[in-house]
N, CA and C of each residue as an Amber inpcrd file, in Angstrom:
protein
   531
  84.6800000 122.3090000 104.1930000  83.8320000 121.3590000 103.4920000
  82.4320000 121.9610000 103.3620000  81.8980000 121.4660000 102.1620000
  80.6560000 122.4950000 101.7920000  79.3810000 121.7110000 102.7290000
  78.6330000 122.3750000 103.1000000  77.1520000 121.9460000 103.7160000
  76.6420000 120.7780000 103.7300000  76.7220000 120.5850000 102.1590000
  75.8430000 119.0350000 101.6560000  76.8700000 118.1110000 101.7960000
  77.9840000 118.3350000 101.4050000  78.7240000 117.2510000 101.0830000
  78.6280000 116.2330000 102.8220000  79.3240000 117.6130000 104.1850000
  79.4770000 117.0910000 105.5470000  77.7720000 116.3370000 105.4620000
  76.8280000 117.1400000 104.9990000  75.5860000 116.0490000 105.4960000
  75.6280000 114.7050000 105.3460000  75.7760000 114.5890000 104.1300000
  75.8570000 113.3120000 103.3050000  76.7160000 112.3490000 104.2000000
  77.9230000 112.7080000 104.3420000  79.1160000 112.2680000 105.2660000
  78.3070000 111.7730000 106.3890000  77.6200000 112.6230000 107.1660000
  77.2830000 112.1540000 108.6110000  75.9980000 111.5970000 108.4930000
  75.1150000 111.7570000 107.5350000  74.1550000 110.4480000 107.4840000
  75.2120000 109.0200000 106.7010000  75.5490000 109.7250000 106.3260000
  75.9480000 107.8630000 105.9730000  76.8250000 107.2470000 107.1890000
  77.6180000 108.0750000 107.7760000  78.4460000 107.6540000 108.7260000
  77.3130000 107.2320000 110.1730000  76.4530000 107.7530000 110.0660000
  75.4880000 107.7090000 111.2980000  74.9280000 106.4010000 111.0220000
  74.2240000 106.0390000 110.1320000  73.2220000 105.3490000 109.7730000
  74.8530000 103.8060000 109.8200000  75.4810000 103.8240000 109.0300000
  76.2170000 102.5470000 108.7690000  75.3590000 101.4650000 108.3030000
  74.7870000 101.8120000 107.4330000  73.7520000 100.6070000 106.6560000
  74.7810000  99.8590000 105.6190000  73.8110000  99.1930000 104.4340000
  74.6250000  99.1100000 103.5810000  75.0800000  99.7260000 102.5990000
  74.5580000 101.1080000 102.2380000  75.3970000 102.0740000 101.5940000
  76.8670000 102.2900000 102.7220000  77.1690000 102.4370000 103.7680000
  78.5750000 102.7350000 104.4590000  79.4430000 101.6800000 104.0650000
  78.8360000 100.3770000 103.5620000  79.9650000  99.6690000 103.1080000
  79.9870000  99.1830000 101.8900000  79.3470000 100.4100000 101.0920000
  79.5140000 100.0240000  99.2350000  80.3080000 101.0410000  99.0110000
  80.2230000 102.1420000  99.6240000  81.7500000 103.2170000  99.4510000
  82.7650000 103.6330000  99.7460000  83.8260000 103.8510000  99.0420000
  85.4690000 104.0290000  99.7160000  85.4310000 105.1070000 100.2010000
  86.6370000 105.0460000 101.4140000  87.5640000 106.3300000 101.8420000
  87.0510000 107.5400000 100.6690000  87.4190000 108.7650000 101.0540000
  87.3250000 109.6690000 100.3330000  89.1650000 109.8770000  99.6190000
  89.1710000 110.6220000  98.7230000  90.3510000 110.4530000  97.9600000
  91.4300000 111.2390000  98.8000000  92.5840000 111.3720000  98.7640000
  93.4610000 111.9850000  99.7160000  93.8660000 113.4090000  98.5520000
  94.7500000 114.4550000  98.9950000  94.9120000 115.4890000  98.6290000
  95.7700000 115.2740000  97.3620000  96.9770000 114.2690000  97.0540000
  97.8160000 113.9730000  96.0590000  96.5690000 113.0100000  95.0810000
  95.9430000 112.4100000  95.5100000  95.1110000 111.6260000  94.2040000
  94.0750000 112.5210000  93.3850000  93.4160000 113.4570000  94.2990000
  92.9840000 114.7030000  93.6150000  93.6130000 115.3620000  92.5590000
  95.1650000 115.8940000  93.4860000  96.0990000 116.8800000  92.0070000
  96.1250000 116.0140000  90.7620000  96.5570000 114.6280000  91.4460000
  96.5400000 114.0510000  89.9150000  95.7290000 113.9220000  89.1460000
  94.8380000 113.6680000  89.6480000  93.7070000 113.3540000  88.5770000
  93.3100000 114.9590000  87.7560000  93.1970000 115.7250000  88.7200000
  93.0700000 117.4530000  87.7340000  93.9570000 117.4350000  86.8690000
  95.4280000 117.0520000  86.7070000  96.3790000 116.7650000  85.6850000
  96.0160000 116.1700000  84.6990000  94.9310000 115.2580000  84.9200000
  94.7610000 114.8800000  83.6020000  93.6980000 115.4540000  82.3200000
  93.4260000 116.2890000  83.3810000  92.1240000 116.7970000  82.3540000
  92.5630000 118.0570000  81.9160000  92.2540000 119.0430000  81.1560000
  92.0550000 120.5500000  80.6040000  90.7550000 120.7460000  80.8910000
  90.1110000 120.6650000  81.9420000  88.6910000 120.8290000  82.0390000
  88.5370000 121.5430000  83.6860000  87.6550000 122.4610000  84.0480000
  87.4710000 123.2380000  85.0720000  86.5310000 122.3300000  85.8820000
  86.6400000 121.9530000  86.7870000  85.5690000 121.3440000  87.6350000
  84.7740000 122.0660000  88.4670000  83.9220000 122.0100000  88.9180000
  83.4220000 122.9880000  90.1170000  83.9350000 122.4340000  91.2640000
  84.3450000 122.8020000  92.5080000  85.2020000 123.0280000  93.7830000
  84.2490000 121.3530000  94.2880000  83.0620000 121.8920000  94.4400000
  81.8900000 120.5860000  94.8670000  82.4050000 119.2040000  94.7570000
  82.4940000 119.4370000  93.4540000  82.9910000 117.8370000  92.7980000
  84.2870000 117.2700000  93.6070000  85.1750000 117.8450000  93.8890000
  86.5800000 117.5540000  94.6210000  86.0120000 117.0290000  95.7210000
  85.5030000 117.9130000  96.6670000  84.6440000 117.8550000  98.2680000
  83.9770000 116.4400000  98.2880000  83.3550000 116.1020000  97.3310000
  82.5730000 115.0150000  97.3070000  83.7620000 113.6800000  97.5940000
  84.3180000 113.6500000  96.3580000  85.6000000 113.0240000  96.2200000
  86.0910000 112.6800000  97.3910000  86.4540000 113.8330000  98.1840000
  87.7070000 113.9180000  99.5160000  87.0660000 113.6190000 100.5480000
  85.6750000 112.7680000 100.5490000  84.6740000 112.3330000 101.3080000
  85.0770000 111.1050000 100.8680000  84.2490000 110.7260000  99.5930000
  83.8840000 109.7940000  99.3390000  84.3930000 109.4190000  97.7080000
  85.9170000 108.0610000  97.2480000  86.1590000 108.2980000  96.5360000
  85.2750000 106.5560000  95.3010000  84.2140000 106.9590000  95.3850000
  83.0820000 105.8750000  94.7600000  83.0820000 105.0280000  95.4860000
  82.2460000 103.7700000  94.7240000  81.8540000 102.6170000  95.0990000
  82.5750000 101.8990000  95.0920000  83.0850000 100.7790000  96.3240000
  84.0420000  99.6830000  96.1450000  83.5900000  99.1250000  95.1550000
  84.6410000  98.1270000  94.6560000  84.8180000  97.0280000  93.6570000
  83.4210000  96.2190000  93.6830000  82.3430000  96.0330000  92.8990000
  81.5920000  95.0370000  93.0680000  80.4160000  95.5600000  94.1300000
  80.1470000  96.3420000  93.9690000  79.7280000  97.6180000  95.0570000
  78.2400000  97.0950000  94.2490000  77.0210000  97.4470000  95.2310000
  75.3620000  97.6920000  95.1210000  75.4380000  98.9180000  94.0820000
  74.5590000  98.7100000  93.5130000  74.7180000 100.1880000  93.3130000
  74.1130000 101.2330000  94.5800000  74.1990000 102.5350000  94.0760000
  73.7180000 103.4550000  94.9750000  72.6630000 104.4880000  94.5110000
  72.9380000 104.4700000  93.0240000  71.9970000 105.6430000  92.9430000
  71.2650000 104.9950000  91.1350000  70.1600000 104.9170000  92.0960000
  68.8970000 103.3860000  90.9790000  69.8630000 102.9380000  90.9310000
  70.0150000 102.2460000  89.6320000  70.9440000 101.0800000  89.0420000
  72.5640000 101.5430000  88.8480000  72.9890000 102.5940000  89.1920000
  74.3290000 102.9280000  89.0190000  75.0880000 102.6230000  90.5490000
  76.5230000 102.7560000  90.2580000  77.7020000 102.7620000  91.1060000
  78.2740000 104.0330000  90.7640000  79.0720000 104.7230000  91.7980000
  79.7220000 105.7830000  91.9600000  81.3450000 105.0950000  91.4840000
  81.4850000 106.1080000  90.2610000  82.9970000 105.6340000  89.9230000
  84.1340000 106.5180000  90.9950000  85.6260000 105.7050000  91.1000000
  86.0990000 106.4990000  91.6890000  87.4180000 107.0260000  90.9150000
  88.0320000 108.2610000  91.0350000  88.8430000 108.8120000  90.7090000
  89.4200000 108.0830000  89.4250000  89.9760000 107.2880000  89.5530000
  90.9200000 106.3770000  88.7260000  89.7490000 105.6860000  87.9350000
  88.6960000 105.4450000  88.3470000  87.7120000 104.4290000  86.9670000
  87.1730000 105.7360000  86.1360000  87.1860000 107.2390000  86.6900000
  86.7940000 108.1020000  85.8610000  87.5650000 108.4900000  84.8290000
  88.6180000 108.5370000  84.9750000  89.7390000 108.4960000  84.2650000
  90.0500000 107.4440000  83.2350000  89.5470000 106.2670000  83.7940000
  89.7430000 104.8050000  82.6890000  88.3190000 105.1480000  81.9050000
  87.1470000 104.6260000  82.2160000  86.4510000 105.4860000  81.4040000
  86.0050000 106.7120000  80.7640000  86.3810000 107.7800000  80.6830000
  86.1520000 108.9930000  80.0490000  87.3900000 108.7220000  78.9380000
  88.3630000 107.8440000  79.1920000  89.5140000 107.6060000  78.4170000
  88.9140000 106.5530000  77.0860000  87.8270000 105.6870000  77.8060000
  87.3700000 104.9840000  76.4490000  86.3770000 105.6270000  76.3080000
  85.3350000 106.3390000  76.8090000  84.4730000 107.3360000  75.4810000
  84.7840000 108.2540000  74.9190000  85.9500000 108.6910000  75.2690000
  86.5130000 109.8720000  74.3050000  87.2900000 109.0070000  73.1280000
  86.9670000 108.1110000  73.3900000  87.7650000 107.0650000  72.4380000
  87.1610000 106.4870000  71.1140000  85.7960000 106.5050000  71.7810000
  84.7680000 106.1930000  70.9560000  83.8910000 107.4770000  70.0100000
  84.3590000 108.4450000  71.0670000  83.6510000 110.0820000  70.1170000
  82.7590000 110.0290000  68.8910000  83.5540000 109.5900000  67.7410000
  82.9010000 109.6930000  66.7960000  81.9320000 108.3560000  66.2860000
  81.9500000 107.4590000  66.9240000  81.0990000 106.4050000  66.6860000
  79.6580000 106.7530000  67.7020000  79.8580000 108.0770000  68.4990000
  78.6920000 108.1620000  69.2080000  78.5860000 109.3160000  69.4080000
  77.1190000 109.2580000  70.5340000  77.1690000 110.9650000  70.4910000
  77.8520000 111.5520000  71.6880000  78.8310000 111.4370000  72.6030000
  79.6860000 112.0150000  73.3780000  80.0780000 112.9270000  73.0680000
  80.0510000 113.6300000  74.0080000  81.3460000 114.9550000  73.6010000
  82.4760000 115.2630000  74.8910000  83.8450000 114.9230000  74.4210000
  85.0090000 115.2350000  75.0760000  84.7940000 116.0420000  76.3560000
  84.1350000 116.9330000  76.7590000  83.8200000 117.5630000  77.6200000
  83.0410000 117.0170000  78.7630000  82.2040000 115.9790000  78.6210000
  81.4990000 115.0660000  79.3730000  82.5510000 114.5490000  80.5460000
  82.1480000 114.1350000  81.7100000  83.1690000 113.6120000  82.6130000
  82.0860000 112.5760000  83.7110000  82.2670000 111.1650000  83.3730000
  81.0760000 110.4620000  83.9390000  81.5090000 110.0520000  85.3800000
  80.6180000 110.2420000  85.8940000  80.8350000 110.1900000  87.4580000
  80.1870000 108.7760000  88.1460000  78.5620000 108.3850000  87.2710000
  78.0630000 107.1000000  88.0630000  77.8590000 106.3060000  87.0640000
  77.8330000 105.2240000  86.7840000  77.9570000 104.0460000  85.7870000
  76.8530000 102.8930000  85.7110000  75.7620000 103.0150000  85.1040000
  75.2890000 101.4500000  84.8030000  75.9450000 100.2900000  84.0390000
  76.3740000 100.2220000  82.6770000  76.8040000  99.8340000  82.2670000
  77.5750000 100.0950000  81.3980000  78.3370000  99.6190000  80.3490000
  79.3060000  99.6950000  79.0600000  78.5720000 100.9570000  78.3560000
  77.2580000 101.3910000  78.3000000  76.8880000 102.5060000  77.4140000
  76.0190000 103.4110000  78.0470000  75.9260000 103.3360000  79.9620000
  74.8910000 104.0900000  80.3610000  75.7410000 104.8650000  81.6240000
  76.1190000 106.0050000  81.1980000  76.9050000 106.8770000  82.4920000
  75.7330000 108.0460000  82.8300000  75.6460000 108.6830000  84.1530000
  75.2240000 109.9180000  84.5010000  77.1330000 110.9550000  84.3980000
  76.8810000 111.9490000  83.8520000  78.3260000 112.9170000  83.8590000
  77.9490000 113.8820000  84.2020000  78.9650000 114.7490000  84.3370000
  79.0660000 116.1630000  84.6430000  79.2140000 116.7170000  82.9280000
  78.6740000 117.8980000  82.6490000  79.0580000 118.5630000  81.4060000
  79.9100000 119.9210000  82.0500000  81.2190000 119.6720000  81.0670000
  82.2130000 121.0410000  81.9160000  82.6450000 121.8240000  80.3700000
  81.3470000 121.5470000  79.3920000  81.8790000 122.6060000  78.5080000
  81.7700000 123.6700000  78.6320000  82.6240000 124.6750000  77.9000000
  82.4820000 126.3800000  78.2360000  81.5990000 126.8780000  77.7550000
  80.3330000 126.1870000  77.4390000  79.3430000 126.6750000  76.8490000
  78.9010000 127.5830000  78.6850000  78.3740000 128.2470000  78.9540000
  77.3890000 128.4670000  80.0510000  76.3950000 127.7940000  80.1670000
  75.5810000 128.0950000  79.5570000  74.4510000 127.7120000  79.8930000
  74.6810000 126.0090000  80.0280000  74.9870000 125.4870000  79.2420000
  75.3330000 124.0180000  79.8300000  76.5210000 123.4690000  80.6310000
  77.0890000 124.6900000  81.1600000  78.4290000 123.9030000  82.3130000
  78.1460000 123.4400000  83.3980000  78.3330000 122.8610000  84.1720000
  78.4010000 122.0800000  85.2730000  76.8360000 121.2630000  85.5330000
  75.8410000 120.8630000  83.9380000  74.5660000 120.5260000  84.4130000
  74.6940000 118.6880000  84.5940000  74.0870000 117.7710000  84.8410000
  74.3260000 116.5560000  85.2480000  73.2360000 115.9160000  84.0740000
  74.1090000 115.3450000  83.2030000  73.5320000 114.8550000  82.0070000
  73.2710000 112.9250000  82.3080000  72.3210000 112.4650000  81.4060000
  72.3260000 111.0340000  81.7550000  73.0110000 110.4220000  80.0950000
  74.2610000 109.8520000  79.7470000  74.2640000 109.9680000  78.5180000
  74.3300000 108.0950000  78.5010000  74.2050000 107.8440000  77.2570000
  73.3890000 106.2320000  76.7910000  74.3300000 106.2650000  75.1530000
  75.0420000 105.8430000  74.8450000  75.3990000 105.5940000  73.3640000
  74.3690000 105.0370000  72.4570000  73.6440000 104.2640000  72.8770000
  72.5620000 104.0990000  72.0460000  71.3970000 104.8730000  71.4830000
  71.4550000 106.4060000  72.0220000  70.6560000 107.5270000  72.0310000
  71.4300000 108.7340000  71.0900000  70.4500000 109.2210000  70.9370000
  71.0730000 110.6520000  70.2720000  70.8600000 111.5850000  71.3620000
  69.7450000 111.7970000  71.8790000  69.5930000 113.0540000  73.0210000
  70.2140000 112.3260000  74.5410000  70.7280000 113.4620000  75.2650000
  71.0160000 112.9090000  76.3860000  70.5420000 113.9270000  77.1670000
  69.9430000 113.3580000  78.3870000  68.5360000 114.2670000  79.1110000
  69.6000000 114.8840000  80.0060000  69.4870000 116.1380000  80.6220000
  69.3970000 116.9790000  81.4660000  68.7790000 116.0230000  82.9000000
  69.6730000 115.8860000  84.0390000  69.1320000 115.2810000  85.0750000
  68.4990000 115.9890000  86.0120000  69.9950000 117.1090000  86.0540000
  70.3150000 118.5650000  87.5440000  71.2700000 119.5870000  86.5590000
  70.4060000 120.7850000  87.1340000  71.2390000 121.9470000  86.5100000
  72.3260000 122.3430000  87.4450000  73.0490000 121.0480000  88.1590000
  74.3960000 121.5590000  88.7810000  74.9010000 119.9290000  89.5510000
  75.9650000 120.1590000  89.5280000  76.7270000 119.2280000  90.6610000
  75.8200000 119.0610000  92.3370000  75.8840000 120.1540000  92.5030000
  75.6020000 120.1370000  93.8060000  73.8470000 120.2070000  93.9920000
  73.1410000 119.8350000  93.0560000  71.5800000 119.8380000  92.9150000
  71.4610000 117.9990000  92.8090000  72.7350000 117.8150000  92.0500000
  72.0680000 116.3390000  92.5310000  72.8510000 115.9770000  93.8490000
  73.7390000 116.2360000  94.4540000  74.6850000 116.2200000  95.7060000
  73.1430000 116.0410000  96.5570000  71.8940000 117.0940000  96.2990000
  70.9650000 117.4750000  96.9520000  70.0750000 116.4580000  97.1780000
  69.9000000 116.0360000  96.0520000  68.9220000 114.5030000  95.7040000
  69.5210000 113.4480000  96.3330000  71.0870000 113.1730000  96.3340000
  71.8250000 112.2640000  96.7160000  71.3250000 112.2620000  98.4060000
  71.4380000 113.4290000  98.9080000  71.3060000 113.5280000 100.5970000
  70.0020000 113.1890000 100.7030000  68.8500000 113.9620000 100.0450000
  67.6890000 113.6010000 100.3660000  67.3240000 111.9590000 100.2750000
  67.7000000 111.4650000  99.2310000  67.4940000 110.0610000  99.3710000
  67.6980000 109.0650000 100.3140000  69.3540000 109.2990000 100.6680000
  70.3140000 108.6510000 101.7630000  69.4320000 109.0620000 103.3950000
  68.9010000 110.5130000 102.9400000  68.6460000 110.4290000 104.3170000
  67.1290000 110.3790000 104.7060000  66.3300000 110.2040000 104.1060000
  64.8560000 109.4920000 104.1990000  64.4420000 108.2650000 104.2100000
  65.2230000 107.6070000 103.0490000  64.7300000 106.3760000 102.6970000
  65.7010000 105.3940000 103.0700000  65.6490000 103.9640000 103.4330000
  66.7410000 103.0480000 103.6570000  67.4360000 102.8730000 102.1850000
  69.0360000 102.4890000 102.3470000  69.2440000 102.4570000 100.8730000
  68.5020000 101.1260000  99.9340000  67.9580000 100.3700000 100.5450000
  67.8140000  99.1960000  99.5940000  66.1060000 100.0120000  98.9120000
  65.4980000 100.5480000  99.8460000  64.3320000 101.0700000  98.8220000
  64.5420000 101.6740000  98.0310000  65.6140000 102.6310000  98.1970000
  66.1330000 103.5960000  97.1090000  66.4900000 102.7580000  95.6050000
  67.3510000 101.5150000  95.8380000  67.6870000 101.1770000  94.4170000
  66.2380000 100.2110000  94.1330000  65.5560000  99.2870000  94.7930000
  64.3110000  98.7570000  94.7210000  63.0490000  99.6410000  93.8530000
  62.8690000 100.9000000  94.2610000  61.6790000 101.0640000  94.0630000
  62.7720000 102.7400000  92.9980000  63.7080000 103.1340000  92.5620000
  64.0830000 104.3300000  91.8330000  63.4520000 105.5690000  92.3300000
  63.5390000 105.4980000  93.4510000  63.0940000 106.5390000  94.2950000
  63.1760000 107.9950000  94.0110000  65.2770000 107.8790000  93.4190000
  65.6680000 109.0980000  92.8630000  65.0460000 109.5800000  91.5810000
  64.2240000 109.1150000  90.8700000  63.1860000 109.3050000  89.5490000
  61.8620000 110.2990000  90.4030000  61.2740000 109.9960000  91.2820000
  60.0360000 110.6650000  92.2610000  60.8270000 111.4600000  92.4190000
  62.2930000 111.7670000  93.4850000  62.5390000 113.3310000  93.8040000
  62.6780000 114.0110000  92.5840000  63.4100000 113.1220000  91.3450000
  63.6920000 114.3200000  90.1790000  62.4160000 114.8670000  89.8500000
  61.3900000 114.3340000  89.7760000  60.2550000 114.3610000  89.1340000
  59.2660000 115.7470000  89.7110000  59.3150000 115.1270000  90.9610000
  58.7700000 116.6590000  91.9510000  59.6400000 117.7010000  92.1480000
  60.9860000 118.0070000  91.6580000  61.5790000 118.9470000  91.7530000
  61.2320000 119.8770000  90.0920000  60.9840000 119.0790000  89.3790000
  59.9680000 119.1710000  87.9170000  59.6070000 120.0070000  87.6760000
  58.1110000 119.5590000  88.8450000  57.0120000 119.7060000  88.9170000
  57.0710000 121.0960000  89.4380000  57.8680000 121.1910000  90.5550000
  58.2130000 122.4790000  91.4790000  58.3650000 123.7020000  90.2910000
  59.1180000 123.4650000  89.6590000  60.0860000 124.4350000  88.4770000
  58.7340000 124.9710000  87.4160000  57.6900000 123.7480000  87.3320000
  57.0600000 124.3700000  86.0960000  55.7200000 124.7630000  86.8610000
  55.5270000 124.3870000  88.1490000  53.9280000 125.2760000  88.6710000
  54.0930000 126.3720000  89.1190000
């Protein structure tokens, strides 16, 4: 198991706040294969790890990260099934794979096109938009944000005050001084 992912694991398991009981079991080894079955798309290794931790937010779940819920295995699958559905009425692209959910038109995804330069970056996409912002230039950069948050702040400040907006912001800031 990779570095961040066990962190994440043992602050949340340590702490037992109310993030420990807005998220499920992690996914077992057969719900994984399946779900890779359904896609033609390369994931990075990370993304699984996370999973086999932690497989999203229960039913009716807080959110966790600002205003989103962590989808799990099977709701990624039900949704990526209706925006690929919708494709041409928006700006999606098939390659997108949404991982946390605000609502009916607001996912954070993974991008796993074979472009390079844009594979594995963590997009925020909105159907009501044409551009969809760049969050993290990787899976495991927001995995990074995810720990830092969980493990500084209590979770209710985190969705209260969008805490995760300040770390993106100073990691920014870092990149362009």
């Amino acid at each position: 198991m990779d570095k961040i992912v066990k962190n994440i694991r043992d602050v949340i398991s340590k702490k037992q706040d109310v993030l420990y009981e807005q998220l499920n079991f992690g996914a077992c080894d057969a719900s994984v294969e399946a779900f890779k079955t359904k896609f033609s798309l390369q994931f990075p290794d990370l993304f699984f790890e996370f999973y086999q931790a932690f497989n999203g937010s229960v039913q009716n779940a807080r959110p966790v990260w600002g205003k989103m819920t962590i989808l799990s295995l099977s709701e990624i699958v039900s949704e990526k099934k209706v925006l690929d559905s919708k494709q041409k009425k928006t700006h999606w692209n098939h390659n997108w794979v949404p991982f946390l959910k605000e609502n009916e038109d607001t996912f954070v995804c993974i991008n796993l096109t074979t472009d390079l330069e844009a594979y594995g970056k963590i997009i925020q996409f909105n159907s009501q938009y044409r551009h969809q912002p760049v969050l993290f230039n990787s899976f495991k950069l927001w995995l990074e944000a995810f720990y830092f948050l969980i493990s500084t702040f209590e979770h209710d400040i985190v969705i209260e005050n969008n805490l995760y907006r300040s770390y993106f912001n100073s990691k920014i800031e870092k990149l362009i001084n």
